[in-house]
N, C-alpha and C positions, 0 to 999 in steps of 0.2 A: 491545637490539634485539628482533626478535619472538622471543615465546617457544617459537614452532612453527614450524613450514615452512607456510605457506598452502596450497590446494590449489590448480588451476588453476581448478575448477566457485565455490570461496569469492571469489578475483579478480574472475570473472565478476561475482558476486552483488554484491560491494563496489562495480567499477564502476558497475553499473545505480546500484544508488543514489549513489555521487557524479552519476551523470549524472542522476537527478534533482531534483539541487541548484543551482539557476540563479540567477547573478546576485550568488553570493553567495559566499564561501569554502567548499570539505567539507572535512572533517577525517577521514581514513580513520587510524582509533587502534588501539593492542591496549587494550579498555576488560575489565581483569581476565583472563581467560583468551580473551577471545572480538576478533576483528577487529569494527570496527564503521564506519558512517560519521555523522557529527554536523556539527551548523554551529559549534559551540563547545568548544571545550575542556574538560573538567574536571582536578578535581584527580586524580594516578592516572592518566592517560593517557599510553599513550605512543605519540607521533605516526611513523606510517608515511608517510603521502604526506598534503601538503595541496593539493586541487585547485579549480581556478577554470571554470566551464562558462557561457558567456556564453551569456544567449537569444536565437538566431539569430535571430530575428523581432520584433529591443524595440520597434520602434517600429508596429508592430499594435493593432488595435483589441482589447479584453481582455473579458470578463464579469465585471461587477462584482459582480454576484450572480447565482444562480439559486435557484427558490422551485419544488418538488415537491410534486405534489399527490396522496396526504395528501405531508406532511413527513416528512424525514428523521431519525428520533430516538434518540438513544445507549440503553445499557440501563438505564438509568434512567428514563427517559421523557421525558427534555429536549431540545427541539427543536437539532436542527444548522445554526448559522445560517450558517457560513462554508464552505458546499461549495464553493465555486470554489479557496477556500484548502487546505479539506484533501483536495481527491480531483480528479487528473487525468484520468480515465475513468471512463465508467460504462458497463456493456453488460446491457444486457437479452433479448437476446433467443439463443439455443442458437448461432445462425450467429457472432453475433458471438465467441462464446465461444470457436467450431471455429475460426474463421478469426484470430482476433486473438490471446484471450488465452492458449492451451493454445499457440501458436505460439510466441509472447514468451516466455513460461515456460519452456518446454523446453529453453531453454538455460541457464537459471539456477537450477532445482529439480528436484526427485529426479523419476522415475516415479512415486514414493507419494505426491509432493505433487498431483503431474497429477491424478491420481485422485481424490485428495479434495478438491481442486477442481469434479471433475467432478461425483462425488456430491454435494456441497453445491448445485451448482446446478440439476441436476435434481431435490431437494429439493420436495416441493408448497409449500413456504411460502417459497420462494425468489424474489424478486424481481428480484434485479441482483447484478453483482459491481461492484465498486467499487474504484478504484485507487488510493493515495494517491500523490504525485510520485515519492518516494524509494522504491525500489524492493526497499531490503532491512525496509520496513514490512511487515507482513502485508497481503493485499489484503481487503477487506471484503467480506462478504455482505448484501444487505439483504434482509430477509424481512416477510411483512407482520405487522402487532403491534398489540395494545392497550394500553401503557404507562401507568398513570398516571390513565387515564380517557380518555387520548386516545390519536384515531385516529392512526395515522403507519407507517412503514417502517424499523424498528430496525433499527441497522448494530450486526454485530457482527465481529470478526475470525475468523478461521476458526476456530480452537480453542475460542472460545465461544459459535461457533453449535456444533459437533457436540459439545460440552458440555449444549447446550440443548434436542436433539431429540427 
């Protein structure tokens, strides 16, 4: 069984992300020392809860793509071509941040993460935060960049944007 007591704020955090897993199995695991939530199994896992989250809205019209102009490019310099697949949100502008994201958050991350959320976003070279589905991912920053020769808006995860400043 678990090798620790969970906390009630890690709960939190695990749920979010099984609830961004739609459609599909989550697998919330002890993966080594740490809880985690996954769509598959590995070897080494030992399974805590396995949860099923149906999309309330399957039969909705979907975005099959969206195309940003410049593009959205990893740190490498290579274009992201599946943003509807990898990022459920995107907020650009301070209000949305105040009103959405810092809100969302504050039940599932520290005071110190708030913040360096916040710093990152008022950041001058900060363009967007960006969500992935799953919730216990890091959320992305996207800043503006010249990767490669080309123009675009490198997403990087929080830790290696404030690695990069």
């Amino acid at each position: 069984m678990a090798k620790r007591p969970l906390t009630a704020n890690e709960l939190r955090k695990l749920a979010e992300a099984a609830d961004g897993i739609r459609d599909k199995t989550a697998y919330v695991v002890w993966s080594g020392d740490e809880p985690q939530v996954k769509t598959k199994l590995d070897e080494g896992d030992e399974l805590i809860v396995e949860c099923e989250t149906r999309n309330s809205a399957s039969g909705r019209s979907a975005f099959k793509s969206i195309t940003l102009d410049p593009p959205l490019i990893d740190a490498d310099g290579n274009v992201i071509e599946n943003i509807v697949d990898k990022y459920d949100a995107m907020f650009w502008s301070e209000s949305a941040i105040e009103k959405f994201v810092i809100p969302y958050y504050a039940h599932v991350r520290s005071p110190r993460d708030l913040q360096r959320i916040g710093d990152a976003y008022i950041h001058p070279t900060t363009m967007a935060l960006l969500h992935p589905p799953a919730s216990n991912i890091q959320y992305m920053m996207a800043r503006r960049s010249a990767k490669s020769g080309k123009e675009g808006v490198e997403v990087l995860d929080l830790k290696d944007f404030e690695s990069s400043r």
